[in-house]
N, C-alpha and C positions, 0 to 999 in steps of 0.2 A: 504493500500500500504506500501510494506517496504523502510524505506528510510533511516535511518541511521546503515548503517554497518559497518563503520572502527571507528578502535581502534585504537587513534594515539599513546597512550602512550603504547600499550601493544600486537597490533598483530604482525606476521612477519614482519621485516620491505622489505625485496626486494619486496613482494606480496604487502604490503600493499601501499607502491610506486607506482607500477602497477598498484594498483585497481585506485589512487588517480590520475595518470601523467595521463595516459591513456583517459579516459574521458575528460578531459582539456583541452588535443592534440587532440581529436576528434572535439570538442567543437569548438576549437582556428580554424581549418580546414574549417569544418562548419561556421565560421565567416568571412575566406579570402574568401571559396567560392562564399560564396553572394554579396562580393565587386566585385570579379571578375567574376559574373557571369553579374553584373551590367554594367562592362567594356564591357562585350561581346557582350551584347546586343546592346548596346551604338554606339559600332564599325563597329555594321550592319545594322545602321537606312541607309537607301538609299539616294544616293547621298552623303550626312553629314557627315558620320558615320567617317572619318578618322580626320575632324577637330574637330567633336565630341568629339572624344575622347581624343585627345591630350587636348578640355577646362578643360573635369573632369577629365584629367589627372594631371592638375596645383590646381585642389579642393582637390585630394588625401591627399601631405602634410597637406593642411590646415585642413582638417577633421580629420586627422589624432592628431592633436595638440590641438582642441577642447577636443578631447576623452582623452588626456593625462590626462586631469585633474580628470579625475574618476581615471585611476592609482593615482595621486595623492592622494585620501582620497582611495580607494579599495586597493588599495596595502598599502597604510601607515596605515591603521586601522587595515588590518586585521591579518596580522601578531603579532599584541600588541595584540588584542584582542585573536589569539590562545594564545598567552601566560601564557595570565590571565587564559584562561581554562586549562592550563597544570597547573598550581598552585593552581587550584580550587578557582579561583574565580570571581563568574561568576557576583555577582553584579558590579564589574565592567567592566565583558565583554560586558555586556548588556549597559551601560553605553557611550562606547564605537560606540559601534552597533549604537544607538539612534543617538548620536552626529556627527555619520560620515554620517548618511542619511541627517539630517539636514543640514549638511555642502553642500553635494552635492545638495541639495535643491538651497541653495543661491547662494554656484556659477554659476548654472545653468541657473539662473534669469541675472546675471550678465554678462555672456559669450554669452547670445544670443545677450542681447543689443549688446554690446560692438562687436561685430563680424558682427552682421547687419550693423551699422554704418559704421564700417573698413572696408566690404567687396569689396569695388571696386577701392583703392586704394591696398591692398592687392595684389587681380590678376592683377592690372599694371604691379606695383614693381614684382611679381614672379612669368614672366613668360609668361602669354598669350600675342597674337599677335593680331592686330584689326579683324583678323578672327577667333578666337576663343572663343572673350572675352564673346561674345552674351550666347555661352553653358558654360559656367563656371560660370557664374553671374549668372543663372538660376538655376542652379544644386545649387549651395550655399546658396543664397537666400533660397530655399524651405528648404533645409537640415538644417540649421543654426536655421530654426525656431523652429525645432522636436528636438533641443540640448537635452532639461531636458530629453527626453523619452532616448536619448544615454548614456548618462552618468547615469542616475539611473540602468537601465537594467546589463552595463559594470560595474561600483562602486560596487553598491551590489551584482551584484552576485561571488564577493570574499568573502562575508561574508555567505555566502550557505557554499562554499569551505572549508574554515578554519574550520567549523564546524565538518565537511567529507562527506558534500554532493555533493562530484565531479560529480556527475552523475545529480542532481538536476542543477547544475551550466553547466551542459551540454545543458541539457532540455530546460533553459532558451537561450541561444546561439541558437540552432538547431530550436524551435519554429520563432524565428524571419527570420533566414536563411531562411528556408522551405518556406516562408510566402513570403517572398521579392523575391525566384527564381520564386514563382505561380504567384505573382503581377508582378513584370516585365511584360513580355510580352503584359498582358491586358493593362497596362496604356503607355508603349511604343508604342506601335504598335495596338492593339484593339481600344483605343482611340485614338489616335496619337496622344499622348501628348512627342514624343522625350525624348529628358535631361528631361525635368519636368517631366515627367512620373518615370522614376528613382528615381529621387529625392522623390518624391508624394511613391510610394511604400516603400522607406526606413524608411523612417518616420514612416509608419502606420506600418511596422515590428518590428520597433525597441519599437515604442507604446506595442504593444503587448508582448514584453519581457518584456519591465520595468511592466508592470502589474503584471506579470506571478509570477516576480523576488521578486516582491512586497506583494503580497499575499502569495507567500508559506514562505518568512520570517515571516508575521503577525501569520502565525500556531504557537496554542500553544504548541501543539507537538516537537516543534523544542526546541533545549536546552539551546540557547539562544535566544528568540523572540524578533522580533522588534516592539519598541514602538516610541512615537511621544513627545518625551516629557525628559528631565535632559540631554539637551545641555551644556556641559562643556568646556569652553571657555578654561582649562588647557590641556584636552584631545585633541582641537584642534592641540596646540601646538606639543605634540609628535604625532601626526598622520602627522601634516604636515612637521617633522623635518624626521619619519621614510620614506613618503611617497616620499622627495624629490628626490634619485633618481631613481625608478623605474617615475618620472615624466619626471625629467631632459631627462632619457633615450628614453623615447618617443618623448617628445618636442623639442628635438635637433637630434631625425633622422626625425621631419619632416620640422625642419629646413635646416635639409643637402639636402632632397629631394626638396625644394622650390631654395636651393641653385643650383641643379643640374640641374632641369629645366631650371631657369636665365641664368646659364653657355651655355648649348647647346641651347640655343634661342640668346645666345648674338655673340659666335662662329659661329654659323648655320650659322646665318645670315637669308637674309629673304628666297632664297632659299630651305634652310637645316633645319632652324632652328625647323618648325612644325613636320618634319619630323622625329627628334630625338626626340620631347619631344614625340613622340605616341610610338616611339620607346621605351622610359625610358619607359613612362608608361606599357606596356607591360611587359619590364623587371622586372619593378617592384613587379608587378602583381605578376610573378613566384615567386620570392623571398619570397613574404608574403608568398606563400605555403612551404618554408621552417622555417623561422623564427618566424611564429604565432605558428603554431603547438609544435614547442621546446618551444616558450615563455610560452605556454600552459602545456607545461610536468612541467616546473620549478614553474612555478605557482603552481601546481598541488601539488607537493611535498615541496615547504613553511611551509604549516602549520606540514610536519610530522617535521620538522625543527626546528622550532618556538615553538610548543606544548612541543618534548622533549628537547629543550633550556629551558625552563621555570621549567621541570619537573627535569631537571638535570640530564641527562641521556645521556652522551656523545656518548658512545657505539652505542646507536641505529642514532647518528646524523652522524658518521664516514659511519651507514651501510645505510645511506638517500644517502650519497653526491655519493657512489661510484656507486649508483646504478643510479643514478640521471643523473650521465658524463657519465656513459654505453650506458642507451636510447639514449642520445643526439649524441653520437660516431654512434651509428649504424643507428638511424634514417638518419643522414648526408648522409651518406656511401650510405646507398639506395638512396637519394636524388641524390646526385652523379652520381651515374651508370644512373638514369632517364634523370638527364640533358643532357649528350651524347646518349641517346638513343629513345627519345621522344618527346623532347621541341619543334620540329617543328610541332607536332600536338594540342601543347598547343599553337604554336604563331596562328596557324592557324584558330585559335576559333576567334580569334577578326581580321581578315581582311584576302581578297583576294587580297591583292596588294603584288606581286611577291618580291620590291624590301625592305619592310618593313618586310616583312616574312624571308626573308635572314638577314637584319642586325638586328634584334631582336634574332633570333638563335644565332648569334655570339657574341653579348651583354650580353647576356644570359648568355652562356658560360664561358665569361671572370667574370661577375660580382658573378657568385658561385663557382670560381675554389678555392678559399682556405674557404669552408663553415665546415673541417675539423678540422680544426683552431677554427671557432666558433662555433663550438659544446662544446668544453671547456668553451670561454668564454660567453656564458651566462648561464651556469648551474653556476659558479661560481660567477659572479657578484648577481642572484640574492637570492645563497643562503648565497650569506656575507649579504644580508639586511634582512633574515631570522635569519641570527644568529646576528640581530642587528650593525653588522657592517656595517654602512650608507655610512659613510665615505672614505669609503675603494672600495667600491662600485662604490659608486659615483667618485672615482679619475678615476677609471678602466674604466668606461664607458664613462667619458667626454674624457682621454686620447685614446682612439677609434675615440670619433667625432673628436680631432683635427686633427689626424693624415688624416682621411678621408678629413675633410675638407681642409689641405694644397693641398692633390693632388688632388683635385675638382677645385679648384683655379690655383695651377700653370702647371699641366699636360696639359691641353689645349691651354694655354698660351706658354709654352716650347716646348710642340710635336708637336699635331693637336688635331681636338674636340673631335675623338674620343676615344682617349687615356685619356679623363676622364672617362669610364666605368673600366678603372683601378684601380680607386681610392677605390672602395671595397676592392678586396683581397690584397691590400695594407696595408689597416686599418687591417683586420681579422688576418693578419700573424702578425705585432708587437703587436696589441695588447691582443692577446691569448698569446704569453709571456710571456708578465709585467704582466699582470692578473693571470695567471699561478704561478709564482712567489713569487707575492706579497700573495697570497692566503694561499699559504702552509704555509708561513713564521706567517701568521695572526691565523692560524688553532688549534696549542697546544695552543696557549695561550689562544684562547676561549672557547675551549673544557672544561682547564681546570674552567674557571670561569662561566662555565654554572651550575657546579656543586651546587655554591655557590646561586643558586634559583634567578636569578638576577632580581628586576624590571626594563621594563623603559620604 
């Protein structure tokens, strides 16, 4: 089988982008998919299905915050680790490699305890209602226990990627999806096992990926294999100093999202309140179909980033970024035109209830109208942590979560509740901006000190 094709340091670069973003974003696709095929299913158990879904709609964030932590060591490894192979050297990419699997090893031991414990003060505090605690405690509990299988599968397979095996690091993604859309239904509905039947199929999906992800690393064919063994306690250090903010950036949107829930549960009231969170979740839903997929493209295009950072080839990193904000502009744009033109067949996947179908389209609506906006800012944030600027990154993306987060807080308070689903293209238009900005201003000066073969 052929598997390694791209040449970071030396094919086309707009093609080689392409070949790299493209699979990533299919991948990344292929990953909302299966959550949201999980929502759909959820939202059509009989009778249930609409508190149903508003519980695993308060597990989102928290699922989502578990997983942070393979960006954690998957994005902070592997970007050092292209580096070291754009400078040729690979004994300590391997090096590298090894220690960031181990890592994920132990956090993984660690996050399940520590998440099973917490898990039912948790969904108090963010969110569920005495009617929906029963399917959120359930869906958590099973899922919390399959952690190591999510975070090995997610973690490593950026170290496929940085290699140039976009397409391998698809494989691994699509295998798990495909597996969890076939389980669904059998364990929902064939066995009528509800929430736990979801939960029970994701698990044994995501088992299957980390195998998958696991094994085609161990090949010795690969150019750098993974071994089990020269855990470096210094490497931890720049893995978790590179890796903090594509972490922070997860971990604080599924902080805004546990935030968001609380808000419309505490507004709603008892009423309204169930009513918005299946709402959010829904919106939510949509969204992940815009911003996994771009997450996926910038992913994708890191290591050409990282590799000619290392190699000192400025020229080809100027011809990564422009081609990089292109897909993300046009991808958007189409995204765009589907939200005014479809999104009432996408609310209509997960419920027949007339008046949920209406304010999720209009939610919808309001919360991707400046998605324009961040099509800039995240090709930018995450190739400043591709060209090692952490920093810079990390101010960009946390000045995002606050702005979101003031008008999470006081727009419902000032206006009405629903004028917190404002609080997105609020955030998206200032802070594409400042990130805009600050980006260009950050750009000659790194270019030119890429030259200089930098480590770190």
């Amino acid at each position: 089988m052929r598997t390694h094709t791209n040449d970071l340091g030396r094919d086309h670069v707009p093609t080689l982008v392409l070949r790299l973003a493209i699979p990533t974003m299919l991948a990344q696709l292929v990953n909302v998919l299966y959550s949201i095929v999980d929502r759909i299913y959820i939202g059509n158990i009989p009778e249930v299905g609409k508190l149903a879904l508003a519980g695993v709609g308060v597990c989102g964030p928290i699922v989502t915050l578990l997983g942070s932590f393979a960006s954690l060591v998957g994005l902070g490894g592997s970007p050092i680790m292209a580096m070291r192979m754009g400078a040729g050297r690979k004994e300590e990419a391997q090096r590298i490699l090894n220690t960031c699997f181990l890592l994920l090893l132990m956090l993984s031991v660690v996050l399940t305890g520590g998440f099973l414990l917490a898990k039912d003060h948790l969904l108090q505090w963010f969110g569920t209602s005495p009617s929906t605690f029963g399917y959120a405690d359930t869906y958590l509990t099973i899922y919390t226990a399959g952690t190591i299988f999510a975070l090995m599968a997610t973690g490593m397979s950026s170290f496929l990627i940085c290699q140039g095996f976009s397409g391998l690091g698809m494989a691994t993604v699509t295998l798990g999806a495909v597996l969890n859309i076939v389980l669904d239904p059998v364990f929902i509905f064939l066995l009528d096992m509800g929430v736990a039947g979801a939960a029970v199929a994701t698990v044994i999906s995501q088992l299957a990926s980390c195998l998958f992800v696991l094994l085609t690393l161990r090949r010795k064919s690969m150019p750098v294999p993974l071994g089990i063994h020269g855990f470096d306690r210094h490497v931890v250090g720049r893995v978790l100093a590179f890796g903090l903010s594509p972490f922070l950036i997860i971990a604080t949107d599924s902080i805004l999202l546990i935030v968001l829930n609380t808000v419309l549960q505490h507004y709603g009231g008892p009423g309204l309140g169930d009513t918005l969170v299946t709402c959010a979740t829904i919106v939510q839903s949509y969204l992940l179909l815009i911003t996994m997929p771009m997450g996926g493209m910038t992913l994708g295009t890191q290591p050409v980033v990282s590799f000619n950072y290392g190699a000192g080839k400025p020229d080809r990193i100027r011809q990564a970024l422009k081609t990089i904000v292109g897909l993300c502009l046009l991808f958007c744009a189409i995204m765009m035109i589907l939200t005014h033109t479809v999104s009432q067949y996408f609310v209509a996947l997960f419920t027949d209830d007339g008046e949920i179908i209406a304010r999720s389209v209009g939610y919808i609506k309001i919360f991707t109208a400046m998605i324009l906006p961040l099509a800039v800012q995240y090709p930018l944030v995450d190739e400043a942590t591709a060209l090692g600027r952490v920093r810079l990154a990390l101010f960009c993306s946390l000045f995002r979560k606050t702005i979101y987060l003031l008008a999470l807080l006081l727009l419902p308070a000032l206006v009405y509740v629903e004028a917190t689903f404002w609080s997105e293209p609020i955030a998206d238009v200032i802070a594409a901006t400042v990130t805009t900005i600050l980006f260009l201003r950050m750009l000659p000066r790194a270019l030119r000190q890429c030259e200089a073969a930098p480590t770190i």
